[in-house]
C-alpha positions as CSV (number, residue, x, y, z in Angstrom):
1,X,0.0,0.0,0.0
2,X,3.0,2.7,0.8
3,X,4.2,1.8,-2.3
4,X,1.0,2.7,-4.4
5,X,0.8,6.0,-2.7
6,X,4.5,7.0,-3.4
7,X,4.0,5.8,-7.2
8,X,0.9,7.8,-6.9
9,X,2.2,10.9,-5.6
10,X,5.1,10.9,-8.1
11,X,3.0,10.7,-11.2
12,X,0.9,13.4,-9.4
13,X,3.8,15.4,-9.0
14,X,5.1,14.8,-12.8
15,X,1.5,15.4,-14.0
16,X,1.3,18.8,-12.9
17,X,5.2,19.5,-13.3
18,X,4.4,19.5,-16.7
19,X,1.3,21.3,-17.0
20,X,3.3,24.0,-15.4
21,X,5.8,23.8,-17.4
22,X,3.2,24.0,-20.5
23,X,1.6,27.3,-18.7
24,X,4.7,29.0,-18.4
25,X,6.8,28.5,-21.1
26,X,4.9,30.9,-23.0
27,X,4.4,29.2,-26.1
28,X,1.2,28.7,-27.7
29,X,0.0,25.9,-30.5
30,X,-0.8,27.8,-33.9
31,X,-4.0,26.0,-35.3
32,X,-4.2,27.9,-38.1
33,X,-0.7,28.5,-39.9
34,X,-2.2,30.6,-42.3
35,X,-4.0,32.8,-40.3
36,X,-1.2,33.1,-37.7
37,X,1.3,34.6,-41.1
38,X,-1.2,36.5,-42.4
39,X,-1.0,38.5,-39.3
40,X,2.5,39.9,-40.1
41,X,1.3,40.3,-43.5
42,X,-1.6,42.9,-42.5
43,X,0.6,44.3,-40.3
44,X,3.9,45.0,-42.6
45,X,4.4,48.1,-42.3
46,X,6.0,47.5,-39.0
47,X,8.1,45.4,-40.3
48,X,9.1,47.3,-43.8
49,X,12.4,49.1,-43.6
50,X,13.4,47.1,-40.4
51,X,16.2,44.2,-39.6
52,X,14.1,40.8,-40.2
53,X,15.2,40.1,-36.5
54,X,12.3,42.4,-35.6
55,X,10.2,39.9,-37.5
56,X,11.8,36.9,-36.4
57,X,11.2,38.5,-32.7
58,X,7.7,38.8,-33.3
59,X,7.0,35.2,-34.6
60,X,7.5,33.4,-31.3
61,X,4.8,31.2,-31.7
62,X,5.7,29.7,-34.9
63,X,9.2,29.9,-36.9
64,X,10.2,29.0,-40.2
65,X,11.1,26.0,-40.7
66,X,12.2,26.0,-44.4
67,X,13.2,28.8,-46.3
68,X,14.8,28.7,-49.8
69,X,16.2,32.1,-51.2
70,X,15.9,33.9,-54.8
71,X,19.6,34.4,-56.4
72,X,20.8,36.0,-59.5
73,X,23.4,37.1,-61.0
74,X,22.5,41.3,-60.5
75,X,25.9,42.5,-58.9
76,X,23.9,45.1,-57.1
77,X,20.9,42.6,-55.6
78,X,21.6,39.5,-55.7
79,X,18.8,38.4,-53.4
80,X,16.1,39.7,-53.3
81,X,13.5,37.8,-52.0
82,X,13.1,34.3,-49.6
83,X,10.6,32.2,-48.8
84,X,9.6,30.8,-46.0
85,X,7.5,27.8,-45.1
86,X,6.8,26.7,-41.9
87,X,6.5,22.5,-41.5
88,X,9.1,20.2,-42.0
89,X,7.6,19.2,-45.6
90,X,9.8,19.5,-49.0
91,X,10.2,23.5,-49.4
92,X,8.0,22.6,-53.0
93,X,5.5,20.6,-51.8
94,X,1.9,21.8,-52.2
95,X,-1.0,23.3,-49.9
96,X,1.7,25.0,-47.8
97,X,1.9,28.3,-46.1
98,X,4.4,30.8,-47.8
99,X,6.1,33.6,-46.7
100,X,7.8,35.7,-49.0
101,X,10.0,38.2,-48.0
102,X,11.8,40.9,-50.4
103,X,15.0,42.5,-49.0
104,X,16.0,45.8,-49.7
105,X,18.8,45.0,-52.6
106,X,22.2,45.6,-51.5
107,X,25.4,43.8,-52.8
108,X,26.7,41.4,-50.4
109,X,27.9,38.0,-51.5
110,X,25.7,35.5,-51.3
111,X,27.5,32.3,-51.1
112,X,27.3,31.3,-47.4
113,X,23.9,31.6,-47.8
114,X,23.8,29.2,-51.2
115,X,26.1,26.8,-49.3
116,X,23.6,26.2,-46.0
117,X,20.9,26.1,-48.6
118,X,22.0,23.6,-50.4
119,X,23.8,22.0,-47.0
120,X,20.8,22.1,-44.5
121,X,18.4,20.7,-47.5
122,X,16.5,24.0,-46.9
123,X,15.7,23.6,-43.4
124,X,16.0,27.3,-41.5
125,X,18.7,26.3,-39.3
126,X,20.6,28.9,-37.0
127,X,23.2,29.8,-39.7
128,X,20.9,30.9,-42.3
129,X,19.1,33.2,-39.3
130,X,22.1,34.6,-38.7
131,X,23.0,35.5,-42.0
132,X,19.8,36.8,-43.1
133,X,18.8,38.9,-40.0
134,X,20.1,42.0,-40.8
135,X,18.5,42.2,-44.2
136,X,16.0,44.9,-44.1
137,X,12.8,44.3,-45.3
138,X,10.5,46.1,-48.2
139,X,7.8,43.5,-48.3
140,X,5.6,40.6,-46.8
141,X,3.3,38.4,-49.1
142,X,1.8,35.2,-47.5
143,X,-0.3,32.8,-49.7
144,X,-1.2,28.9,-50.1
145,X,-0.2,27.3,-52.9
């Protein structure tokens, strides 16, 4: 009997520890990934003219996942745009969310970010954030293809 009440109390203990845990970490489910990035779109003109770390910033409930960049060959922009998806499904699959982003053209290389690209199979890992947060922004489209 001691033994049922200690196995008990622990998964009593555990239970709650992690409804706590849920509560205050601050994070929210998104049901509705369209609805949740069309927010920044109707709202992009807080955004427009700002570091994409202010947008990044913003999107605590739900980051990119994926994100596969625009690059040509204009010495003077040579990316300007990304997109952004935000499940773990093949950047070019169908019915996903999209966020497309255009940077304000400047002429900095490119080629790290070509390299994670290509090296991180698309995923939006912590070196393409880094190298793409201090682009400043001059739109936000989001749409379902």
């Amino acid at each position: 009997m001691k033994i049922n009440i200690h196995i008990l109390s622990v998964l009593c203990l555990l239970f709650f520890g992690t409804i706590n845990a849920q509560e205050t970490s601050g994070k929210k489910t998104v049901s509705d990934t369209l609805a949740y990035a069309k927010r920044f779109e109707t709202n992009k003109e807080k955004y427009i003219g700002k570091a994409f770390s202010l947008l990044l910033k913003d999107m605590a409930q739900m980051t990119p996942k994926k994100a596969k960049s625009e690059f040509k060959e204009d010495r003077e922009n040579p990316l300007p745009s990304t997109i952004f998806t935000f499940s773990d499904k093949d950047i070019n699959a169908g019915n996903e969310v999209f966020m497309m982003i255009k940077w304000k053209a400047d002429d900095s290389t490119t080629t790290p970010l070509e390299f994670f690209e290509q090296e991180h199979n698309y995923r939006f890992t912590i070196n393409e954030k880094n190298f793409l947060e201090k682009r400043i922004i001059t739109d936000i489209t989001v749409y379902r293809r």
